[in-house]
N, CA, C and O atoms as a CHARMM CRD file, in Angstrom:
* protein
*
  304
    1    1 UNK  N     -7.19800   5.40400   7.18600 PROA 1      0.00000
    2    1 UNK  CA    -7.98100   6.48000   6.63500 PROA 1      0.00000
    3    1 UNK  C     -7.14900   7.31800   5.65700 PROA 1      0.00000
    4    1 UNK  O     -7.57500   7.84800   4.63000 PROA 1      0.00000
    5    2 UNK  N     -5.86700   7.35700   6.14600 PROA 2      0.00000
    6    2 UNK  CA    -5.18000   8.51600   4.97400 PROA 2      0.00000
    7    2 UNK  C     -4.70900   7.64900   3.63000 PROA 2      0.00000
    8    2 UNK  O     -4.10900   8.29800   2.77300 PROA 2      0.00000
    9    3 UNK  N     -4.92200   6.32600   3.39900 PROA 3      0.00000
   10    3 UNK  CA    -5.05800   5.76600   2.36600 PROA 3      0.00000
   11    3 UNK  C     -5.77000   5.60900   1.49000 PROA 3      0.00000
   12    3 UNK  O     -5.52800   5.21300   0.35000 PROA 3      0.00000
   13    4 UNK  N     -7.08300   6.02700   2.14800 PROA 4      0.00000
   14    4 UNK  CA    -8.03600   6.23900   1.41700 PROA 4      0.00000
   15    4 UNK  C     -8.24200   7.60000   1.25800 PROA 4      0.00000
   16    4 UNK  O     -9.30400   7.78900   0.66500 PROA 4      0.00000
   17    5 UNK  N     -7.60300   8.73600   1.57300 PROA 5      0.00000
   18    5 UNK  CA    -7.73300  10.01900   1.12300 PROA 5      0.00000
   19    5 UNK  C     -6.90700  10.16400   0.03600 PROA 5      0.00000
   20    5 UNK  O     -7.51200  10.65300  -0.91800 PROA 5      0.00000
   21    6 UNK  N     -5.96600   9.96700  -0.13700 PROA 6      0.00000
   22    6 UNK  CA    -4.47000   9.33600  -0.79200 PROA 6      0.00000
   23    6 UNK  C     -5.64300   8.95200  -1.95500 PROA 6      0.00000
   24    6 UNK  O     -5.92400   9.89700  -2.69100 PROA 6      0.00000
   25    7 UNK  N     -6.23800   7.89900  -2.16700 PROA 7      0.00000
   26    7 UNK  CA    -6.89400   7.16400  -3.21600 PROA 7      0.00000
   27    7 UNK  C     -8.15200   7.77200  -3.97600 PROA 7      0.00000
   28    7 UNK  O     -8.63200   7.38900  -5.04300 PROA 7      0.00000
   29    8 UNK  N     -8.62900   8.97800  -3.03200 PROA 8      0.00000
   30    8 UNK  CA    -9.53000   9.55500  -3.22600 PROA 8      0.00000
   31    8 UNK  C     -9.14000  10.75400  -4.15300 PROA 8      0.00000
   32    8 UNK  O     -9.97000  11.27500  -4.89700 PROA 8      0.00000
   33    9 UNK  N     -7.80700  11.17900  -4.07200 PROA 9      0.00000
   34    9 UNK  CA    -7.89100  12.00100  -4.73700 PROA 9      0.00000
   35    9 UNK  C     -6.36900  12.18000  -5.29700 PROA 9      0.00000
   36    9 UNK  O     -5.61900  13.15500  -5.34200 PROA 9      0.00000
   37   10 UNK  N     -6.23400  10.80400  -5.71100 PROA 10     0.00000
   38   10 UNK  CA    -5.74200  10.19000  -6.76500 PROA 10     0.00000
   39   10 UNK  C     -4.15200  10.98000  -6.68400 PROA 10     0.00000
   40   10 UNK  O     -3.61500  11.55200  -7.63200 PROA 10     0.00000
   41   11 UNK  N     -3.56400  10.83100  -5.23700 PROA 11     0.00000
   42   11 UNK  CA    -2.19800  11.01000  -5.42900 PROA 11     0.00000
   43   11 UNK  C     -1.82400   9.81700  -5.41300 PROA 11     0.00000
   44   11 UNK  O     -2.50900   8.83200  -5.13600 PROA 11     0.00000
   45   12 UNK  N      0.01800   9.89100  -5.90800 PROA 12     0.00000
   46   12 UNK  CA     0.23800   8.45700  -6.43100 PROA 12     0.00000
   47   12 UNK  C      1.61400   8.86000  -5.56300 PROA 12     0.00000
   48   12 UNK  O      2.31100   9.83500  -5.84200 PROA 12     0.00000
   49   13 UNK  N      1.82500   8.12500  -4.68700 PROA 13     0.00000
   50   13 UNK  CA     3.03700   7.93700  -3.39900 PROA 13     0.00000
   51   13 UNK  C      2.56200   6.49200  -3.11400 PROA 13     0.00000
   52   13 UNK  O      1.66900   5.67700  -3.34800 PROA 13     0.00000
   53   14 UNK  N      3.75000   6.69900  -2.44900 PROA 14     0.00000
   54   14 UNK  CA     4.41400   5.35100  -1.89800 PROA 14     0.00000
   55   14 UNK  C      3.57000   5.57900  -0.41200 PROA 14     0.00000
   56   14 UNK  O      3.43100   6.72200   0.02200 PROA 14     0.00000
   57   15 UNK  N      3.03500   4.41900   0.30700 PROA 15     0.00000
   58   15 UNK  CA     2.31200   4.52300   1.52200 PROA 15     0.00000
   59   15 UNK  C      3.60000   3.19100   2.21100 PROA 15     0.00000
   60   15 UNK  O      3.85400   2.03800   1.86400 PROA 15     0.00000
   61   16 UNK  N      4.19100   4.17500   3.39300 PROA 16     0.00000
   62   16 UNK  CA     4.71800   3.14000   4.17500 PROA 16     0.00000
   63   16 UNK  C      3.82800   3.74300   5.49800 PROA 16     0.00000
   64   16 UNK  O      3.45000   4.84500   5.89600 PROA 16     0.00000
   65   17 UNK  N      3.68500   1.58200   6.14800 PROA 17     0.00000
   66   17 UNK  CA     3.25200   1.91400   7.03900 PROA 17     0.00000
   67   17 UNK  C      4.48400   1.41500   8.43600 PROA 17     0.00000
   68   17 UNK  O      5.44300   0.64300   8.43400 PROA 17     0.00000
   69   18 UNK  N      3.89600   2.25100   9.46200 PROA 18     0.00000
   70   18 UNK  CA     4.65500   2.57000  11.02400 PROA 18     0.00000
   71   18 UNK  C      4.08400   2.48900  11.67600 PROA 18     0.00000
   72   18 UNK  O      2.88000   2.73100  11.58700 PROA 18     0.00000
   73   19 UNK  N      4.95800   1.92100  13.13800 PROA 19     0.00000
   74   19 UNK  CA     4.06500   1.78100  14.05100 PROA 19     0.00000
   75   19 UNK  C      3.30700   3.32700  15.08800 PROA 19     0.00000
   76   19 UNK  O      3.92300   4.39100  15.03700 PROA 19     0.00000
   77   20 UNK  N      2.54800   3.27000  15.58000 PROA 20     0.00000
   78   20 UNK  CA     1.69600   4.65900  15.58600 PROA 20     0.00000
   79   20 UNK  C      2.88900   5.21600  17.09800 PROA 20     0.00000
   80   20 UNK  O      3.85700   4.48900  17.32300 PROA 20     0.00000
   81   21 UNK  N      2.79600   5.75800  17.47900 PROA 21     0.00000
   82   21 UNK  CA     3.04100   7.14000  18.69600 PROA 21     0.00000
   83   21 UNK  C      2.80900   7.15500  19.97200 PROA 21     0.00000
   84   21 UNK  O      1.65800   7.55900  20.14100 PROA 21     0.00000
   85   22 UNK  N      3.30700   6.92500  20.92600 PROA 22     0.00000
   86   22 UNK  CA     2.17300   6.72000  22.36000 PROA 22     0.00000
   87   22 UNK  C      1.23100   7.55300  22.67900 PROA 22     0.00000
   88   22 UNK  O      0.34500   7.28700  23.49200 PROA 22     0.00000
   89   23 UNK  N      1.40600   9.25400  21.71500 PROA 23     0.00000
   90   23 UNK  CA     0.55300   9.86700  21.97300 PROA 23     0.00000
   91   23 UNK  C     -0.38800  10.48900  20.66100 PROA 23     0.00000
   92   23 UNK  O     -0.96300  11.57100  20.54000 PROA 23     0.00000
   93   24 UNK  N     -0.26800   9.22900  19.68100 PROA 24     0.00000
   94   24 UNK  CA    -1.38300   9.11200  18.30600 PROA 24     0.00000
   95   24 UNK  C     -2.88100   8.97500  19.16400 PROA 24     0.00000
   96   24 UNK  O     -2.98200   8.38300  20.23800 PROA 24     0.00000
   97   25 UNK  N     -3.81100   9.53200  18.57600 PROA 25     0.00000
   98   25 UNK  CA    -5.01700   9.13400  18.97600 PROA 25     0.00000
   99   25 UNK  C     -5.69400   8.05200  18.86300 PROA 25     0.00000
  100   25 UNK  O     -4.66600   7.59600  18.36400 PROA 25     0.00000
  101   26 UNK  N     -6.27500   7.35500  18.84100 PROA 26     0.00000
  102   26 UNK  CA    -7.02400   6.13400  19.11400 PROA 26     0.00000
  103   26 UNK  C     -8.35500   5.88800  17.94000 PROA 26     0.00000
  104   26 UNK  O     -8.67500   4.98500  17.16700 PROA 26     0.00000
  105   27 UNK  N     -8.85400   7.14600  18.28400 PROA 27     0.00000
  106   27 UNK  CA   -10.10500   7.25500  17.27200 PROA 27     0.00000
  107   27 UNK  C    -10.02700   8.64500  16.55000 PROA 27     0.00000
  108   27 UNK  O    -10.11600   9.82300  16.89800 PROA 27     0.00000
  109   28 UNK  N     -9.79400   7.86900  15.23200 PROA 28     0.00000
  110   28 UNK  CA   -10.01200   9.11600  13.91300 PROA 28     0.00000
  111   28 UNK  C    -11.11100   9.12900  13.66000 PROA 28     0.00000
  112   28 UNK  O    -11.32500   9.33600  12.46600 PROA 28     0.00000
  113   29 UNK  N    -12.30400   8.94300  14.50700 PROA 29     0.00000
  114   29 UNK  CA   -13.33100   9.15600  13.69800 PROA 29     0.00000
  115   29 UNK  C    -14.37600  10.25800  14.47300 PROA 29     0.00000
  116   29 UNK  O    -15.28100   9.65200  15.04600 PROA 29     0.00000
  117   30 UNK  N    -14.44300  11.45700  14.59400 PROA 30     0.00000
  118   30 UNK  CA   -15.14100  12.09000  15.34400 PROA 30     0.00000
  119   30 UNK  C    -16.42900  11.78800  15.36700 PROA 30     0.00000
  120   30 UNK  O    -17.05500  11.39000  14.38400 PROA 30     0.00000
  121   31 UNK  N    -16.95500  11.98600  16.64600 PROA 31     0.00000
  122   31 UNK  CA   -18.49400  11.80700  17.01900 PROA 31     0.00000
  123   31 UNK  C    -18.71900  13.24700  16.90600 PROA 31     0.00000
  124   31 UNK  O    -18.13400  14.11900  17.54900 PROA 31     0.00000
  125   32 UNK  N    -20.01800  13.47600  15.64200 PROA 32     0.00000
  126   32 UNK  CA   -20.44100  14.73700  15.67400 PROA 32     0.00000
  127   32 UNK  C    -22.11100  14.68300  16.28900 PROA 32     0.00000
  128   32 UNK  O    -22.88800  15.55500  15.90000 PROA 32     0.00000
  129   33 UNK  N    -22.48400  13.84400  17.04900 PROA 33     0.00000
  130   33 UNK  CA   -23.67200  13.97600  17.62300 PROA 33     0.00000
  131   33 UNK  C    -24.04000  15.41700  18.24700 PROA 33     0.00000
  132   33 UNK  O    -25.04200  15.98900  17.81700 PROA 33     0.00000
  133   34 UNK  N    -23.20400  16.05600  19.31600 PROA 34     0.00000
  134   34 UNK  CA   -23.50800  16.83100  19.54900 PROA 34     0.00000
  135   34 UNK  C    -23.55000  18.48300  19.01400 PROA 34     0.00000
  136   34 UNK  O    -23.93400  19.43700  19.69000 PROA 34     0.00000
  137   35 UNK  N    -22.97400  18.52300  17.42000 PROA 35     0.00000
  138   35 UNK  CA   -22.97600  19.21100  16.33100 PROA 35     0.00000
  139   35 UNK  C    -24.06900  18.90100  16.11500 PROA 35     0.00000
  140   35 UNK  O    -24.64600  19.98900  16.14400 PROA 35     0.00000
  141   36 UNK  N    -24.91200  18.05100  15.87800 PROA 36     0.00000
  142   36 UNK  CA   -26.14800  17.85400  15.35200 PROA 36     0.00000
  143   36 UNK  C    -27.09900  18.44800  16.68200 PROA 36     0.00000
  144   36 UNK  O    -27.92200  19.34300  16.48900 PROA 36     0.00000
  145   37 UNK  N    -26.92600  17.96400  17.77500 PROA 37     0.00000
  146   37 UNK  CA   -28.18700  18.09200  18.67700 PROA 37     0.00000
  147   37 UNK  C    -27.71600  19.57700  19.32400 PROA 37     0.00000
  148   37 UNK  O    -28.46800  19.49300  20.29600 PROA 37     0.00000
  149   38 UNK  N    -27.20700  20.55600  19.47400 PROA 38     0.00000
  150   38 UNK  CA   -26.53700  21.59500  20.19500 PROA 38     0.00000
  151   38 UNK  C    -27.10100  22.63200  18.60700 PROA 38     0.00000
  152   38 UNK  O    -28.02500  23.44400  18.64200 PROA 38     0.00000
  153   39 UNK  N    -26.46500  22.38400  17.65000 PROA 39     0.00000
  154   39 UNK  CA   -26.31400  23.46800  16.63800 PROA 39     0.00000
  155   39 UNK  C    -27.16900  22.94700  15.73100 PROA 39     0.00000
  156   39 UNK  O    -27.30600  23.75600  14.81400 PROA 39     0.00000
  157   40 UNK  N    -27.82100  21.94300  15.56200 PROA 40     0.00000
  158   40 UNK  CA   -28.55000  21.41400  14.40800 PROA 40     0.00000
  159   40 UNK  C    -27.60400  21.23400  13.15100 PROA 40     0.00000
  160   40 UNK  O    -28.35900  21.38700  12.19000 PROA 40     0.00000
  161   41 UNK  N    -26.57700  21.03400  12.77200 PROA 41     0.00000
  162   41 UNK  CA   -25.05700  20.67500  12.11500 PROA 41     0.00000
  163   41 UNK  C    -25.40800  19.35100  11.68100 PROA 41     0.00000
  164   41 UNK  O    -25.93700  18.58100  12.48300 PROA 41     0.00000
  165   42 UNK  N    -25.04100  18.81400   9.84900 PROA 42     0.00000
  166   42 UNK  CA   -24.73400  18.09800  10.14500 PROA 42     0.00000
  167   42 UNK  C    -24.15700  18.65600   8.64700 PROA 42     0.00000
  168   42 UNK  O    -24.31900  19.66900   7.96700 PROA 42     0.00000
  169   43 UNK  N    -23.39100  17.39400   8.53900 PROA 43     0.00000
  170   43 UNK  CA   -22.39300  17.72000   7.02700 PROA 43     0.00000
  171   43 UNK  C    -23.03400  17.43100   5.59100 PROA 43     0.00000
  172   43 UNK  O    -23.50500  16.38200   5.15200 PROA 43     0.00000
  173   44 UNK  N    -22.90900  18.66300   5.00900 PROA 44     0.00000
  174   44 UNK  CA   -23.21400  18.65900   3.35400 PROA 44     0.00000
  175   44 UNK  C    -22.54500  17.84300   2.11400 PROA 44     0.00000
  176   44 UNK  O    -22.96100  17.42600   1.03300 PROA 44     0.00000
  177   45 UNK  N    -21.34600  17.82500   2.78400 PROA 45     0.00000
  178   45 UNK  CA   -20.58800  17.44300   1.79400 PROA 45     0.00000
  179   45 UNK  C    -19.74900  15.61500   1.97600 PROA 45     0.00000
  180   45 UNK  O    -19.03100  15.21800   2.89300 PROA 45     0.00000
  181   46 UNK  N    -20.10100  15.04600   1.02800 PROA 46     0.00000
  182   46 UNK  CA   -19.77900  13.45400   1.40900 PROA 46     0.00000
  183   46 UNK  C    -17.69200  13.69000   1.36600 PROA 46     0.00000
  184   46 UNK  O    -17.01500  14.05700   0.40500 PROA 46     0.00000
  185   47 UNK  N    -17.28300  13.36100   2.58300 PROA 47     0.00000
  186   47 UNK  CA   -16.12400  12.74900   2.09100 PROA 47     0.00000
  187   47 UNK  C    -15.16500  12.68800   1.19100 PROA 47     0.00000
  188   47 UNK  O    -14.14800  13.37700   1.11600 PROA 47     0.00000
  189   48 UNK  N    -15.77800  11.26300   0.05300 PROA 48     0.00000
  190   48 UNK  CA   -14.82700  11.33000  -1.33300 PROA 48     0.00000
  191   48 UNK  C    -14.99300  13.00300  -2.42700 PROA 48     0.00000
  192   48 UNK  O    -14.20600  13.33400  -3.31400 PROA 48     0.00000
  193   49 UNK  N    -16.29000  13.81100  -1.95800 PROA 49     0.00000
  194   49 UNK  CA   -16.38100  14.97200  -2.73600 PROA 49     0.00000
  195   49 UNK  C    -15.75900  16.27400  -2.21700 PROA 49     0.00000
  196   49 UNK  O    -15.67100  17.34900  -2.81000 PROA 49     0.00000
  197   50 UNK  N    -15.26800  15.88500  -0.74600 PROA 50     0.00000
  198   50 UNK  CA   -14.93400  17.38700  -0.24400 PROA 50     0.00000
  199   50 UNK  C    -13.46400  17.25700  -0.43100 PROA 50     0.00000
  200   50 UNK  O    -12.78400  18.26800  -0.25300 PROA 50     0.00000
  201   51 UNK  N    -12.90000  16.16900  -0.75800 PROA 51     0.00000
  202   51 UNK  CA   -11.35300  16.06500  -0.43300 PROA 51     0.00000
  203   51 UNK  C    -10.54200  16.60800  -1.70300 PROA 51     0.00000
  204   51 UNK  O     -9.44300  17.10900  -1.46600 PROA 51     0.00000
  205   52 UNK  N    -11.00500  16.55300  -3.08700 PROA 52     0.00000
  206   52 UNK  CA   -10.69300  16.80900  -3.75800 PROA 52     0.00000
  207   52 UNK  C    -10.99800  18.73500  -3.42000 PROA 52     0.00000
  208   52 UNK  O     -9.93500  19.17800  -2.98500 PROA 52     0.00000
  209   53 UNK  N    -12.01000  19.80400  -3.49800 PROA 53     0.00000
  210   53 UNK  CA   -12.23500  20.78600  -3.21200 PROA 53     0.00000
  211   53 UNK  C    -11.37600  21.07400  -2.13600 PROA 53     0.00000
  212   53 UNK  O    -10.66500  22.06600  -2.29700 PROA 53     0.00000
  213   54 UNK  N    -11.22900  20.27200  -0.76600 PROA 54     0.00000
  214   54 UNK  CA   -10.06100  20.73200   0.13700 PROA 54     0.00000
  215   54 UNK  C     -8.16300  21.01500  -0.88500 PROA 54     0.00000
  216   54 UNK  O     -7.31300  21.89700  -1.00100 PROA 54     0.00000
  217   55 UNK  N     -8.38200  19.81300  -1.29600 PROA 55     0.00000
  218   55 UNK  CA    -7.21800  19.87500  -2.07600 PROA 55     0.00000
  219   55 UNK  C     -7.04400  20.81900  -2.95700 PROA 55     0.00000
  220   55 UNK  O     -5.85500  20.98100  -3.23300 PROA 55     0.00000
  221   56 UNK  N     -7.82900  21.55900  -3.54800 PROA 56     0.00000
  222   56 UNK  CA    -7.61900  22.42200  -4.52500 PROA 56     0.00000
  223   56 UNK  C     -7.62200  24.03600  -4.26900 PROA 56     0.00000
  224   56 UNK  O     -6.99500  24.91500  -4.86100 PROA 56     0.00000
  225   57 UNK  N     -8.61000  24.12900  -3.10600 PROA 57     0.00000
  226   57 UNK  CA    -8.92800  25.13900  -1.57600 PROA 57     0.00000
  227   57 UNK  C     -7.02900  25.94300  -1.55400 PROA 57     0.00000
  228   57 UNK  O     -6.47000  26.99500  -1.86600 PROA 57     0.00000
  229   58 UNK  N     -6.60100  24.19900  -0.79500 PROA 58     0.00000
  230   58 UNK  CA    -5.33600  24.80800  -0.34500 PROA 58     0.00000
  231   58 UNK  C     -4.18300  24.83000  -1.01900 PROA 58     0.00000
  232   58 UNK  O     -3.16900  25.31800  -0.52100 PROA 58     0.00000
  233   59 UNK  N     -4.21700  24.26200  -2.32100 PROA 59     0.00000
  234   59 UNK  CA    -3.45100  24.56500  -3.33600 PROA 59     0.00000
  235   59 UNK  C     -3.25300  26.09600  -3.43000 PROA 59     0.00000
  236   59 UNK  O     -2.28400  26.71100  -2.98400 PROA 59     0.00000
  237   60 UNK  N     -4.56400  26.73700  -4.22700 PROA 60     0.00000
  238   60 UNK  CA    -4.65100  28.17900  -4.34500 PROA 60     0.00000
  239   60 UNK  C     -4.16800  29.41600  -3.40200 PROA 60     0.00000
  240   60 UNK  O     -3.55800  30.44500  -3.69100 PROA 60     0.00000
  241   61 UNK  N     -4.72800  28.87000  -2.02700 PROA 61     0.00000
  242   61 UNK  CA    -4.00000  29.35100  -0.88800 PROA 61     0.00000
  243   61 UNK  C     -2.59700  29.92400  -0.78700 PROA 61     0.00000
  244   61 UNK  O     -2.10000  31.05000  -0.81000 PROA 61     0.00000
  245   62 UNK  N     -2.10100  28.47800  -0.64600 PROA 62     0.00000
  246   62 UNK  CA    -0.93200  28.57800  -0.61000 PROA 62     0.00000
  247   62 UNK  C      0.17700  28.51300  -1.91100 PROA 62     0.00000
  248   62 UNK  O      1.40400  28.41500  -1.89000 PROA 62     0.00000
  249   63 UNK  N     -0.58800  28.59100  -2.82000 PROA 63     0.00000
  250   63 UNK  CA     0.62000  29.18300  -4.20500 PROA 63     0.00000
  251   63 UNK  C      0.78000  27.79200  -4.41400 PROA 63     0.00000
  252   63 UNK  O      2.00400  27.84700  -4.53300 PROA 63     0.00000
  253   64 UNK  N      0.53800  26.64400  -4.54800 PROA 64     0.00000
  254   64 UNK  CA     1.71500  25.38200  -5.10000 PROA 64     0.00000
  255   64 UNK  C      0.53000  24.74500  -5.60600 PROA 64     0.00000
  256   64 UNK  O     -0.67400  24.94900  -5.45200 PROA 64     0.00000
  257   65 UNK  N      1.39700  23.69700  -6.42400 PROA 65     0.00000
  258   65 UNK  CA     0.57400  22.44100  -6.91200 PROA 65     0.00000
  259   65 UNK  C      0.37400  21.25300  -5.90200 PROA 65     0.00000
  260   65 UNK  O      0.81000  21.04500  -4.77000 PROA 65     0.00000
  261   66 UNK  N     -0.52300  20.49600  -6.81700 PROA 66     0.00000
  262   66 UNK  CA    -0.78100  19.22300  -5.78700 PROA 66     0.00000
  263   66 UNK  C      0.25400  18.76300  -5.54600 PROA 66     0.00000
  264   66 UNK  O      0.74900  19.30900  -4.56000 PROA 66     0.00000
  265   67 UNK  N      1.08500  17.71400  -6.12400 PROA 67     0.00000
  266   67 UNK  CA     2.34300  17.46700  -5.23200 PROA 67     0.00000
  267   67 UNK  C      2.97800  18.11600  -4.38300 PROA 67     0.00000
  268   67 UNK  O      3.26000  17.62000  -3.29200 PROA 67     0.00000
  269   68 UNK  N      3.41400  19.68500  -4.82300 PROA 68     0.00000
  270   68 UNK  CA     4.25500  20.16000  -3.41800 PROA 68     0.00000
  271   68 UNK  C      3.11600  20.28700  -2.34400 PROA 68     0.00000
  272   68 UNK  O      3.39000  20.51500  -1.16500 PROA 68     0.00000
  273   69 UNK  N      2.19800  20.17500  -2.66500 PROA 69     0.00000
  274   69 UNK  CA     1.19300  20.51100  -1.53300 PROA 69     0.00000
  275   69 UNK  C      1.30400  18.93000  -0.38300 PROA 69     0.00000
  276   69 UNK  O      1.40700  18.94600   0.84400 PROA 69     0.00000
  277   70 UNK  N      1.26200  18.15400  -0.95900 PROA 70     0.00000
  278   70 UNK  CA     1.08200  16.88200  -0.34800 PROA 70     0.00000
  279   70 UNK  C      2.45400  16.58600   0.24100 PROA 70     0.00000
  280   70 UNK  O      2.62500  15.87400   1.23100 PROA 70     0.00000
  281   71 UNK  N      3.46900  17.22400  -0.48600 PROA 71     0.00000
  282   71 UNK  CA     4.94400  16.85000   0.69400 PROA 71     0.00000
  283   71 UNK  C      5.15400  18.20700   1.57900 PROA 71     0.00000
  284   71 UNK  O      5.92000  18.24600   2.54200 PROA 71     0.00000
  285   72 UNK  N      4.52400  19.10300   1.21400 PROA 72     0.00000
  286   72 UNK  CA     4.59700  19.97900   2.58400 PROA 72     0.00000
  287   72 UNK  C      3.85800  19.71100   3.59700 PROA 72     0.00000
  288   72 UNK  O      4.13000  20.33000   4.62500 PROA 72     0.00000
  289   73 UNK  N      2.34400  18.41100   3.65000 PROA 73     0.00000
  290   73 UNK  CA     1.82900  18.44400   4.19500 PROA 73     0.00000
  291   73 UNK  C      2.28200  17.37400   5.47200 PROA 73     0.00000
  292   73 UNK  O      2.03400  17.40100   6.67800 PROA 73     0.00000
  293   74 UNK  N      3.06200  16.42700   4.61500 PROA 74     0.00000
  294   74 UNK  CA     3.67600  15.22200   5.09400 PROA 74     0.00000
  295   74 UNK  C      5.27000  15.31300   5.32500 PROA 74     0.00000
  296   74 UNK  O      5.85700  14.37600   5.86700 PROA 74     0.00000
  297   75 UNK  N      5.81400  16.23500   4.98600 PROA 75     0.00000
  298   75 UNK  CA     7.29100  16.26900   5.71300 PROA 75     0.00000
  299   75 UNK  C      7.61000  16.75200   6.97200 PROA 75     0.00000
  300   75 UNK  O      7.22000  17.84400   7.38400 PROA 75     0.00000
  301   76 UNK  N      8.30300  15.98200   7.60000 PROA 76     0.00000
  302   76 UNK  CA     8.02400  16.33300   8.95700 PROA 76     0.00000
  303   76 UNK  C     10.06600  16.14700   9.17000 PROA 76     0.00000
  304   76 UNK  O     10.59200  16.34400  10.26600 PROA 76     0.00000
């Protein structure tokens, strides 16, 4: 999935992959059923269109450009 966020909004890094964590999660994909049936929720915004607006969201936020934004997000 973060390869395709990566692609979505057209940063250009190097993707190495690793083996995951014993305590990585299993499923990245949330079940929002009960957002829908509890709150009547469901999402406005597709995916490939919110990631770019997230990206630019927390740019402003936090003072930096896209790159430093993307290695502060990923340096660990």
């Amino acid at each position: 999935m973060l390869c395709e966020w990566l692609q979505l909004i057209n940063l250009d890094v190097e993707i190495k992959m690793v083996e995951n964590t014993l305590d990585d999660p299993r499923q990245r994909k949330p079940d929002i059923t009960k957002a829908k049936e509890l709150l009547g929720w469901e999402p406005k915004v597709k995916l490939k269109d919110g990631l770019p607006l997230m990206e630019e969201n927390f740019c402003l936020r936090l003072g930096v450009d896209k790159m430093d934004l993307w290695i502060k997000l990923f340096k660990r």
